[in-house]
N, C-alpha and C positions, 0 to 999 in steps of 0.2 A: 499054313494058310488059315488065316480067318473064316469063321463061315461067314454066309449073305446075310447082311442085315437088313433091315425092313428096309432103311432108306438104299440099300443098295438096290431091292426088289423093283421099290418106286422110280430110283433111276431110271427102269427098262420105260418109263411113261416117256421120256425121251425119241426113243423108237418107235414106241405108239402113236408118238405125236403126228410123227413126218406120215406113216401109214395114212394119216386119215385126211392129212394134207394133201396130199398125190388125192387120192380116194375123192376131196373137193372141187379138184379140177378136172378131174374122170367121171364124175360121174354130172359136175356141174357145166358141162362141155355136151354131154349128151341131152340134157334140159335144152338147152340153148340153141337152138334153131341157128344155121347161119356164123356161129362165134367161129372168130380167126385164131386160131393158136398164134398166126404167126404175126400179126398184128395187131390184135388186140391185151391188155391188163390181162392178168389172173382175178386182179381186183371187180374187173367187168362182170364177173360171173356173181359176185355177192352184192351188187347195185341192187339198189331199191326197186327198180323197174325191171329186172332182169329178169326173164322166165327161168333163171335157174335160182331166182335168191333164196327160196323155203332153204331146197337141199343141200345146196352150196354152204348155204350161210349157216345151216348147222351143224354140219361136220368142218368148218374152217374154225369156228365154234371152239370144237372139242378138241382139234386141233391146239387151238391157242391155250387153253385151259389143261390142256396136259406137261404142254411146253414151258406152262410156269410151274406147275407140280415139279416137274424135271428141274431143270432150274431152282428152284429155290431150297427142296430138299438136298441136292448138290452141295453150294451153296453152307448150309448148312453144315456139311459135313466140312469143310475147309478149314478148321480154326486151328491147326498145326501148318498148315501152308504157309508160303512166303506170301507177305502181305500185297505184294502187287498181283501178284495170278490171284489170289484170295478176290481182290478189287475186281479185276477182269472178270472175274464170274458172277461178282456184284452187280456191275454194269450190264452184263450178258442177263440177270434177269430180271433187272428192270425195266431192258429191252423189250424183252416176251412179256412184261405183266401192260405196259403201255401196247403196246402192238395190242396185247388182247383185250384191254379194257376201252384202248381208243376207236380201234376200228370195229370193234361191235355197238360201242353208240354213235360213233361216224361213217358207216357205211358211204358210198359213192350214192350219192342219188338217183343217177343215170350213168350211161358209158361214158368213159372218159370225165371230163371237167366241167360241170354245169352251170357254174359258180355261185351254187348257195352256199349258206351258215355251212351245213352240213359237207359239203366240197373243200371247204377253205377249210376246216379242221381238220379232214380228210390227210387233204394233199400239207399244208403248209403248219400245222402243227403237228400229229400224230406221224405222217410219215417222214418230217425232218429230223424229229425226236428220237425216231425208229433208228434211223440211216446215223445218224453222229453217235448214238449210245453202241450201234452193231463196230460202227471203225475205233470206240473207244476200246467197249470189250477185248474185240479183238485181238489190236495190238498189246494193251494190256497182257491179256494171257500168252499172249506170243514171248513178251519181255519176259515178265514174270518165270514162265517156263524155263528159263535159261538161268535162276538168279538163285539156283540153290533146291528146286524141287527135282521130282524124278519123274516129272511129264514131260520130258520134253517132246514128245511128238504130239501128246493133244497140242501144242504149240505151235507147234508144225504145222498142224490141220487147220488152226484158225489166221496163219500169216496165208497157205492156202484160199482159204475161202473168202479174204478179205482182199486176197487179190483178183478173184475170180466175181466177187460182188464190184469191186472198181470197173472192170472190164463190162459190167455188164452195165451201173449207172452211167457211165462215159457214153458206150455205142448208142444208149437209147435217145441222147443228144446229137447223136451223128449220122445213124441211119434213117434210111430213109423208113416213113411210116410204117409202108407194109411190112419191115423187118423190126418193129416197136414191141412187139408181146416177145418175141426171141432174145433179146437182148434185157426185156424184164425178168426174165425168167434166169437169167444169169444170177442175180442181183438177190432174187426170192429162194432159188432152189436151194443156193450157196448157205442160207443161214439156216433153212432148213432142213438139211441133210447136218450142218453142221451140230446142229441140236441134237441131230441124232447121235451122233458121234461121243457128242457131251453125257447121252446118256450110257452110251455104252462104256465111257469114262469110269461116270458114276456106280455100274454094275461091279466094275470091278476095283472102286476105289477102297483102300483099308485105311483107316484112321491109325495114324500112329501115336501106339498109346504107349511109347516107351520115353 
């Protein structure tokens, strides 16, 4: 066995990521006077007006900024892979560098849709861009996994999560309001946990140098 290399060390930023994710909604939930877990966004808790935006919004922050660290140093390490799963985690971290670069300069302005500048980037650029690049990834790695590498269970885990993020953008169309932050949270936790996973991929990935 290989020892740990740096970038496998930095993979664990992976796992740190999702920590501080939970951490933003736990701790930016007790800010918030009033917030419905089960009705309202996650997103609600880092609005501009939102008595939890200071703390929320900077551990969602460090969050996102780890989660590209994880990501791209991954990433990185792929250049013996099969070029489709190699693609899939291409996609996968473009996803997290747009998620963190777009919704730290587009924040919600208020709960829910208010419809400024800042709303319409929000919702119909940044998080379209989020949701197509997470189902390209995805499936990507899911295919890929199966075309000659020896992941296939990280492959496993992302036809998983990409079923379980469908499940949750669907309900949140269907349910009724006060079941709208439940059915978000399908959709959010699913790439979040799955990142975590990715890093823990990445801890123990060994570059094959034969």
């Amino acid at each position: 066995m290989q020892p740990k290399s740096a970038e496998n060390w930095l993979s664990l930023s992976g796992i740190i990521a999702g920590l501080f994710y939970f951490l933003h909604i736990i701790i930016g939930t007790r800010q918030y006077p009033g917030y419905d877990r089960m009705s309202q966004a996650v997103s609600d808790l880092t609005a501009t007006d939102a008595p939890s935006f200071l703390v929320a919004s900077r551990l969602s922050t460090i969050y996102g900024a780890l989660a590209c660290l994880c990501c791209t140093v991954i990433f990185l390490q792929l250049r013996s892979e099969h070029p489709l799963f190699r693609r899939g985690m291409l996609f996968f971290m473009l996803m997290h560098w747009i998620s963190f670069i777009g919704y730290t300069l587009f924040p919600l302005s208020g709960q829910g849709f208010q419809g400024t500048v800042q709303d319409i980037f929000h919702f119909y650029i940044v998080t379209i861009s989020v949701v197509l690049l997470s189902i390209i990834s995805l499936t990507m790695l899911y295919v890929g996994s199966r075309k000659g590498t020896e992941h296939r269970w990280l492959g496993k885990a992302a036809i998983i999560a990409l079923v379980i993020m469908f499940v949750g953008s669907i309900g949140t169309g269907i349910v009724p309001a006060a079941y709208f932050g439940l059915m978000e949270r399908l959709s959010t936790f699913s790439v979040v946990v799955f990142t975590g996973i990715v890093g823990y991929f990445g801890f123990n990935y060994q570059t094959n140098t034969t």
